[in-house]
PyMOL CGO cylinders between C-alpha atoms (Angstrom):
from pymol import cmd
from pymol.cgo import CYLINDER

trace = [
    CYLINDER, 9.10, 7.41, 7.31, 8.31, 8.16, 3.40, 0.3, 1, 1, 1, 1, 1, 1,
    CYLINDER, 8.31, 8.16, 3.40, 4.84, 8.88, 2.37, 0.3, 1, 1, 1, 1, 1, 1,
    CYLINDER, 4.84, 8.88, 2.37, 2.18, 9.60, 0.30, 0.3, 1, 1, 1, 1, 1, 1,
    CYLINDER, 2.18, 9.60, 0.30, -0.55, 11.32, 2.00, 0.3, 1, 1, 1, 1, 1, 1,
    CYLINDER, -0.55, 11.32, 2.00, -4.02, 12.12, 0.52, 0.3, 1, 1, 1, 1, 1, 1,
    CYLINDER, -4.02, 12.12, 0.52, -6.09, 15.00, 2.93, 0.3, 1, 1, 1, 1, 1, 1,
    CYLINDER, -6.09, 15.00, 2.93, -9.17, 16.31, 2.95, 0.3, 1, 1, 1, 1, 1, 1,
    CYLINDER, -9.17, 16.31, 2.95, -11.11, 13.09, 2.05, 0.3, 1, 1, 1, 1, 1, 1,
    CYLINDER, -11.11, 13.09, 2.05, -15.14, 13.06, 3.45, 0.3, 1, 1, 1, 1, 1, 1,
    CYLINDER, -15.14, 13.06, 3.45, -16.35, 10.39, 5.57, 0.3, 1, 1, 1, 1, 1, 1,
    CYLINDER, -16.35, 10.39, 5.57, -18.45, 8.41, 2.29, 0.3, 1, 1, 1, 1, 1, 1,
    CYLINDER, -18.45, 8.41, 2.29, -14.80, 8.94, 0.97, 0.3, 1, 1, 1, 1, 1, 1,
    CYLINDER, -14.80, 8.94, 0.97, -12.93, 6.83, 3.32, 0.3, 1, 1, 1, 1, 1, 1,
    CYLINDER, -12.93, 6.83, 3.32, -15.80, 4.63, 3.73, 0.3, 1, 1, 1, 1, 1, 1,
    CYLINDER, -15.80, 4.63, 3.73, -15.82, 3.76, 0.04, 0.3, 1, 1, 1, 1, 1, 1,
    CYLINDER, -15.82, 3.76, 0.04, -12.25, 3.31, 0.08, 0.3, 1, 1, 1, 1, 1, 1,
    CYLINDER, -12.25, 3.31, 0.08, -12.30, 0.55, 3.02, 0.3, 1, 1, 1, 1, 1, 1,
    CYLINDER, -12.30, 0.55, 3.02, -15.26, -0.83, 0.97, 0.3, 1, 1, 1, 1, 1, 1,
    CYLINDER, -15.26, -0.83, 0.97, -12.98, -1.43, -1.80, 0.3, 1, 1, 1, 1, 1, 1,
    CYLINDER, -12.98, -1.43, -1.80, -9.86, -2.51, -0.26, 0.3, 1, 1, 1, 1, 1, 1,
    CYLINDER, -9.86, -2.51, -0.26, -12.22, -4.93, 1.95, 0.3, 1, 1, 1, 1, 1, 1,
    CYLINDER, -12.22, -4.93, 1.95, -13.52, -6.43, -1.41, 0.3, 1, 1, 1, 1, 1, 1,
    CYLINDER, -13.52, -6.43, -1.41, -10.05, -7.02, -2.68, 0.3, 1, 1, 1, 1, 1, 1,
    CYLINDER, -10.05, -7.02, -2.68, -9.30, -8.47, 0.51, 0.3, 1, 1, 1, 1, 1, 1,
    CYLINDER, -9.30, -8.47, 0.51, -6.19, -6.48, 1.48, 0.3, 1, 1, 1, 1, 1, 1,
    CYLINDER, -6.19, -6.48, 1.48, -6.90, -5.91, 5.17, 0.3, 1, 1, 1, 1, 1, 1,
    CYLINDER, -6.90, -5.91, 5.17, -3.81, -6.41, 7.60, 0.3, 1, 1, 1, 1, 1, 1,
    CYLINDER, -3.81, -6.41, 7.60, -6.32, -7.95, 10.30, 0.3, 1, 1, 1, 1, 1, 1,
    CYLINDER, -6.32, -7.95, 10.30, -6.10, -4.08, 11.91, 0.3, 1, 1, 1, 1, 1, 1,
    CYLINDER, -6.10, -4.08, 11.91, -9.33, -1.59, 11.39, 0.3, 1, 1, 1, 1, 1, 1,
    CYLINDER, -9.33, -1.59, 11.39, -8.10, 1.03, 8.93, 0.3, 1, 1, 1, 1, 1, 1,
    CYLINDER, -8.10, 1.03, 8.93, -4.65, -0.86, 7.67, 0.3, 1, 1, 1, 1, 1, 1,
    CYLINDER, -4.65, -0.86, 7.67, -4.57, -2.71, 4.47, 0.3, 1, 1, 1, 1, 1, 1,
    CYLINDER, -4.57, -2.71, 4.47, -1.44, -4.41, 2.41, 0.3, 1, 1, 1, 1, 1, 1,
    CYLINDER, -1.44, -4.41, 2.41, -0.86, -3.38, -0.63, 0.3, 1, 1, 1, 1, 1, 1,
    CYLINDER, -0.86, -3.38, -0.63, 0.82, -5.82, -3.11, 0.3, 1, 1, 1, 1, 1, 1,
    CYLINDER, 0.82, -5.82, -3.11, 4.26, -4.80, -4.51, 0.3, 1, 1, 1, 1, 1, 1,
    CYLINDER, 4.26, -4.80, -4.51, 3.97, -6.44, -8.12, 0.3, 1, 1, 1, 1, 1, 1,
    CYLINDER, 3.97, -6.44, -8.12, 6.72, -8.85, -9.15, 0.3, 1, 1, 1, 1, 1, 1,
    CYLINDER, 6.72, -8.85, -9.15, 8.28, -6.94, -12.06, 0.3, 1, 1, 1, 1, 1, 1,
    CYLINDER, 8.28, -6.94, -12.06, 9.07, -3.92, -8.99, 0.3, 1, 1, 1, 1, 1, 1,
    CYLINDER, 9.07, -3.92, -8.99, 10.47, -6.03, -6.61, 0.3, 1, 1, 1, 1, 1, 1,
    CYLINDER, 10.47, -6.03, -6.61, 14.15, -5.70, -6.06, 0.3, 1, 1, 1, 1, 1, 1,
    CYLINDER, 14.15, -5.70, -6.06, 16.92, -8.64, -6.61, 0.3, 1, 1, 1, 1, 1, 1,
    CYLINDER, 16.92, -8.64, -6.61, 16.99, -9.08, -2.82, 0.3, 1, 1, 1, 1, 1, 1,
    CYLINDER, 16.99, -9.08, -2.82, 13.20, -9.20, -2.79, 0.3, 1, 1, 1, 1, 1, 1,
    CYLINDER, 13.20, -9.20, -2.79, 12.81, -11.57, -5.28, 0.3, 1, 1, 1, 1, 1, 1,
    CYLINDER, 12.81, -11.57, -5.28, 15.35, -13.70, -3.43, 0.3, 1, 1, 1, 1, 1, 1,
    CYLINDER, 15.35, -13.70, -3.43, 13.99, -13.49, -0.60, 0.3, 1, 1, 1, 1, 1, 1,
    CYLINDER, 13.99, -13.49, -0.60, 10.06, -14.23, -1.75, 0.3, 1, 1, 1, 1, 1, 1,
    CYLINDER, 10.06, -14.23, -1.75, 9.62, -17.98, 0.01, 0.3, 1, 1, 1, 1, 1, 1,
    CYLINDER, 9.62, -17.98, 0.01, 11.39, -17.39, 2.60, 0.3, 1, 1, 1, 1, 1, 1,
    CYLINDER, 11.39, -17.39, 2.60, 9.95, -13.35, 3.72, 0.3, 1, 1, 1, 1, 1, 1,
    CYLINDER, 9.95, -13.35, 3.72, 7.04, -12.54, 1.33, 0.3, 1, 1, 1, 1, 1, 1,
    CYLINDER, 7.04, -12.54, 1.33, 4.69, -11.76, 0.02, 0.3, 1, 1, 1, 1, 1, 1,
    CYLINDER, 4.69, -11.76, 0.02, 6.30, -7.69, -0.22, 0.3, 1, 1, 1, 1, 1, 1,
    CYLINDER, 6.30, -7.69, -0.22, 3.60, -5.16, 0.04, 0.3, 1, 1, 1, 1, 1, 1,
    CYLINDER, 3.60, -5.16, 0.04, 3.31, -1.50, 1.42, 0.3, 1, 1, 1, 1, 1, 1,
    CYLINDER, 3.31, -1.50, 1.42, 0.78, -0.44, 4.30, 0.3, 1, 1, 1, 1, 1, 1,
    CYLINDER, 0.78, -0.44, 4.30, -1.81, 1.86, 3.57, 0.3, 1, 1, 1, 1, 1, 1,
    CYLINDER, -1.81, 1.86, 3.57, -3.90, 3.47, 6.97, 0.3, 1, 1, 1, 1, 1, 1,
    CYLINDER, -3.90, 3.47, 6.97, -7.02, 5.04, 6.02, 0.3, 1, 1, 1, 1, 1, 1,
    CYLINDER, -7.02, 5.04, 6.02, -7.95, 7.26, 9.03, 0.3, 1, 1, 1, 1, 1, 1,
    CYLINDER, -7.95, 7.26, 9.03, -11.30, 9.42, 9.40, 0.3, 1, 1, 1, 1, 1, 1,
    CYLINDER, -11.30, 9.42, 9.40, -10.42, 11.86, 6.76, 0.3, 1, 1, 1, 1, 1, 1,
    CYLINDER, -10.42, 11.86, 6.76, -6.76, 10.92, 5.12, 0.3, 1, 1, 1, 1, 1, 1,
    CYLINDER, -6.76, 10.92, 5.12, -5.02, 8.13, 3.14, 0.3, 1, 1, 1, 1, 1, 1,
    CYLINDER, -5.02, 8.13, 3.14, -1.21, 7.30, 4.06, 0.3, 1, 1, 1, 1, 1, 1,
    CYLINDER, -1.21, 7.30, 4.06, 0.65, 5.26, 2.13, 0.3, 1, 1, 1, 1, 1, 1,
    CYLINDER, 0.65, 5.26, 2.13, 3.76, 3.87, 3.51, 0.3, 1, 1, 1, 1, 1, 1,
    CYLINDER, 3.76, 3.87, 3.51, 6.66, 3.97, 0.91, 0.3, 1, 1, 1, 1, 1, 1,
    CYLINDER, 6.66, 3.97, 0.91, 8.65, 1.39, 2.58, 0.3, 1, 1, 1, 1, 1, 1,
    CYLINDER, 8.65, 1.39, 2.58, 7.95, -2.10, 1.02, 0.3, 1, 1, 1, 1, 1, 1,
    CYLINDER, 7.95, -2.10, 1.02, 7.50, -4.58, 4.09, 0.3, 1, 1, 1, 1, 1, 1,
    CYLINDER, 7.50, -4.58, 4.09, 7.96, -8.08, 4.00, 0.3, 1, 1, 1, 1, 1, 1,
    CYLINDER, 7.96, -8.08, 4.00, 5.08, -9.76, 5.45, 0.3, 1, 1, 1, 1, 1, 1,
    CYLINDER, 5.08, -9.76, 5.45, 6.83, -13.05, 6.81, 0.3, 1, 1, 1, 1, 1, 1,
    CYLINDER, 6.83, -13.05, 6.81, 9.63, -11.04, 8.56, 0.3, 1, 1, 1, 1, 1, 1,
    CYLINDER, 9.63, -11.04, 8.56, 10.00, -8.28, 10.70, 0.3, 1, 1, 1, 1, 1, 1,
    CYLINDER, 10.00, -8.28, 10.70, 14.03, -7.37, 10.14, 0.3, 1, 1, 1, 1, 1, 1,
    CYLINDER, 14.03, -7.37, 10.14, 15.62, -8.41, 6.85, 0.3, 1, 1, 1, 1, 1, 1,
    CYLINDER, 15.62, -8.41, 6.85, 17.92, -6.86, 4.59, 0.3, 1, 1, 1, 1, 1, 1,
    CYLINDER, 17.92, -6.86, 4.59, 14.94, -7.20, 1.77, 0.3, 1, 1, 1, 1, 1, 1,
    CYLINDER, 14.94, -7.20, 1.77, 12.75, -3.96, 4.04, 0.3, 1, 1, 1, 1, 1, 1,
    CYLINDER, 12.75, -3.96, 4.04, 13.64, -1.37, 1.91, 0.3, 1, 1, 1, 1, 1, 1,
    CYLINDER, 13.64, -1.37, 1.91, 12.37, 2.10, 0.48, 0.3, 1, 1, 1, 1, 1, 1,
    CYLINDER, 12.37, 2.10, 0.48, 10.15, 1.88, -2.70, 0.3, 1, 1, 1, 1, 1, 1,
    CYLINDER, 10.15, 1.88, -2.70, 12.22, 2.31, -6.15, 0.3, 1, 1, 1, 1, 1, 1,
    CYLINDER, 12.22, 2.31, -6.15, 11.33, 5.41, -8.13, 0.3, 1, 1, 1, 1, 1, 1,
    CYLINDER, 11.33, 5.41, -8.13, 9.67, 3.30, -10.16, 0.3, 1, 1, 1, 1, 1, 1,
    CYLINDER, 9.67, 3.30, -10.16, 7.75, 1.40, -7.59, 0.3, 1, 1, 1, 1, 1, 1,
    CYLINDER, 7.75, 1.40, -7.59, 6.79, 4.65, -5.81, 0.3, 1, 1, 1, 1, 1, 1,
    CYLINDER, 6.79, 4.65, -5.81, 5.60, 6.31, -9.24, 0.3, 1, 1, 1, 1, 1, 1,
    CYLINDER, 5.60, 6.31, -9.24, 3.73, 2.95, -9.90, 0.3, 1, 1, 1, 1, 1, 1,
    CYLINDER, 3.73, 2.95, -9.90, 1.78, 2.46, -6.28, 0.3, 1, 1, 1, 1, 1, 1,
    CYLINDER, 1.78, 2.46, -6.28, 1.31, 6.68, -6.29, 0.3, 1, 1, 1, 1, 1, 1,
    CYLINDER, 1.31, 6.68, -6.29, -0.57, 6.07, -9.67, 0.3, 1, 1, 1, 1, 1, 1,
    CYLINDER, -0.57, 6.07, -9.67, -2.41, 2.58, -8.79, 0.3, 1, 1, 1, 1, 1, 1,
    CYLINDER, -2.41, 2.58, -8.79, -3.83, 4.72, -5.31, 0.3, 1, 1, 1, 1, 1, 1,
    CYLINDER, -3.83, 4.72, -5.31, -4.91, 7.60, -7.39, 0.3, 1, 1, 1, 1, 1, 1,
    CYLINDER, -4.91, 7.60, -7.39, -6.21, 5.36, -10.09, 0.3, 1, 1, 1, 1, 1, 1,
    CYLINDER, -6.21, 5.36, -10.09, -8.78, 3.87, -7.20, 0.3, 1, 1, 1, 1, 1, 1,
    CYLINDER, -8.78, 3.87, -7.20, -9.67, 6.74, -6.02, 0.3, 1, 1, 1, 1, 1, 1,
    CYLINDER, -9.67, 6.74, -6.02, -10.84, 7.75, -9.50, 0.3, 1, 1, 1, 1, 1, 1,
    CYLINDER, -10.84, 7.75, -9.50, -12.56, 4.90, -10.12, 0.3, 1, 1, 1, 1, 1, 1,
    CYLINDER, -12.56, 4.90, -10.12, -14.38, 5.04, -6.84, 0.3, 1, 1, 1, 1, 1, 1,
    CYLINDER, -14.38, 5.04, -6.84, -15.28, 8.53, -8.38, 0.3, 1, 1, 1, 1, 1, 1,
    CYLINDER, -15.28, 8.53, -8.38, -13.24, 10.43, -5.96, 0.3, 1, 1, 1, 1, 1, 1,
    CYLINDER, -13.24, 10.43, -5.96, -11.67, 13.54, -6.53, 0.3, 1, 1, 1, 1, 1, 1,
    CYLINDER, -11.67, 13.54, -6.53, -8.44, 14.54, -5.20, 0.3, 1, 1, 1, 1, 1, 1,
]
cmd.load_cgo(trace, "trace")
C-alpha cells in the first residue's frame, strides 16, 4: 500500500488532529480512521462515472498514538471492488499531501 506517513507527532498532537477531523465530521465510524474527500476536479473519468452509483471517493487517514497515515489509494465508499479503486494521480497525491500538511499547520503543528 502507498503512503504518506507523518512520525513523531505528541499525544496533544494527535489529539488535536482527531479534534479537527471530528469537527469536520470525517470519521469512518472506526476510533482513529477518518475519510478524506477526494475533490471533484481530481477524480478520474472512471470516478466521475462511477459517483451515484460507488461514491462519494475519499482516502483513509489512521491517526494512531503518535503517527498520521494517509492511504494513497482513493476508495470508493459505496463499493468494496470496482474498477474506479485506484492509486491517487500525481496531482491528487501532491494535492491531499499539501491539504494534510496545511492542517497540521493550522492546528499549529510542526512537522
Amino acid at each position: 500500500m502507498r503512503t504518506y506517513r507523518i512520525d513523531d507527532l505528541t499525544s496533544a498532537d494527535i489529539a488535536a488532529v482527531r479534534a479537527r477531523l471530528n469537527e469536520m465530521d470525517l470519521g469512518a465510524g472506526m476510533d482513529g480512521l477518518y475519510w478524506l474527500p477526494v475533490p471533484q476536479q481530481h477524480l478520474t473519468p472512471v470516478q466521475v462515472a462511477h459517483g451515484e452509483s460507488c461514491g462519494p471517493f475519499c482516502l483513509a487517514l489512521e491517526a494512531d498514538d503518535d503517527a498520521l497515515r494517509m492511504e494513497l489509494l482513493v476508495r470508493a465508499r459505496g463499493m468494496l471492488r470496482c474498477e474506479c479503486i485506484a492509486y491517487a494521480s500525481p496531482e491528487l497525491r501532491a494535492h491531499m499531501i499539501d491539504y494534510l500538511d496545511g492542517l497540521l499547520a493550522d492546528l499549529g503543528i510542526a512537522v
